[in-house]
Each structure stands twice: as C-alpha cells, then as structure tokens.
N, C-alpha and C positions, 0 to 999 in steps of 0.2 A: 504494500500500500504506500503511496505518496500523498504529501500533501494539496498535490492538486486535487487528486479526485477525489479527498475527503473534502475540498471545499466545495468543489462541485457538485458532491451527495448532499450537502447541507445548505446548498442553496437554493432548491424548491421545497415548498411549501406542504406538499404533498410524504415528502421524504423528512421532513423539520415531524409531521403530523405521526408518520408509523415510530419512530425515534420515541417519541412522547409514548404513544398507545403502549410499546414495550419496555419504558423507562425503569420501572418498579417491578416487574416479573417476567418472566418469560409467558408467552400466549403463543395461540395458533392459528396461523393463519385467515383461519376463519372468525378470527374475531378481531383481526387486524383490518379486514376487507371493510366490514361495516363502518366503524371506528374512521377512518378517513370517508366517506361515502362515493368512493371510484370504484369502477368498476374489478371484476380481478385479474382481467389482465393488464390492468392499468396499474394495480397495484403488484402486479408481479414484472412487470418492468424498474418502477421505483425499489422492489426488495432487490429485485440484479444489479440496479447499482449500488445499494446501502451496504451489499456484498461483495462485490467486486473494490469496494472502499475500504474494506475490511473492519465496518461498523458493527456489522450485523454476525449472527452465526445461526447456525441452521439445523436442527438434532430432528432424524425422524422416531416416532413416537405410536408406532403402530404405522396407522395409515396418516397420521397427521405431523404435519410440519410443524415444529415448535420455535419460535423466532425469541434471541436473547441479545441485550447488548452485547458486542463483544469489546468493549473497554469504556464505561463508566465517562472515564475523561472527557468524551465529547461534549458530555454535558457543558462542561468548563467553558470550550470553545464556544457552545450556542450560546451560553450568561454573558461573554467576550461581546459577544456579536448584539448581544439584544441592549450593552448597554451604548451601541454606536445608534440607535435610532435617534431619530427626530423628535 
C-alpha cells in the first residue's frame, strides 16, 4: 500500500461512509450495503478499492464476507482531514 491510494480511498464519500459503518466491529457485507444506501455492486467497487489501499481486510465466515478495519490509524488521518474544512 502507498500513500497515494490511501488518499485516494479516503476521498469519496461513499468509501469515508463503509470506513464509518465498520469502525467499531467487524460486519458483513450485507449490512454494509444498506448502511451506505448504493447499490452492491456499487459498493463492491468502493470495498476493491478500500482493499487494494490496504484499509480494509476480508475473513470468509461460512458463506458471508466479514469486513474489519485493517489498521485503526486511519481514523487519525480522516480527524487530520475533517479539521481542514471550512
């Protein structure tokens, strides 16, 4: 992972929103889908990049996709980022 494409994951809104939904536990996919209200392959575009950023990690769990932060810190970076607004 570089830090381009962690800024580049973290900067729609859409990928800022699934980060949130999976902040405090790990969830599955299907409760990640509604949680942003896109479609799922809309949101399975957004988890390919939050994973190829090496934000995200990915445990199968039976038939179900389990989504975790894979390092906390980012949060860091989005507090960095929210307190440059307007």
């Amino acid at each position: 992972m570089n830090e381009i494409e962690i800024f580049k994951a973290l900067a729609d809104p859409t990928r800022l929103k699934i980060l949130d939904c999976i902040k405090n536990e790990e969830k599955c996919i299907c409760e990640v889908i509604p949680y942003t209200g896109k479609s799922q392959p809309n949101v399975s575009l957004h988890l390919k990049t939050l994973k190829n950023a090496g934000l995200i990690t990915e445990r199968k769990d039976g038939t179900r996709i389990m989504l975790s932060i894979a390092d906390k810190d980012v949060f860091k970076l989005i507090d960095i980022a929210n307190k440059f607004k307007g």
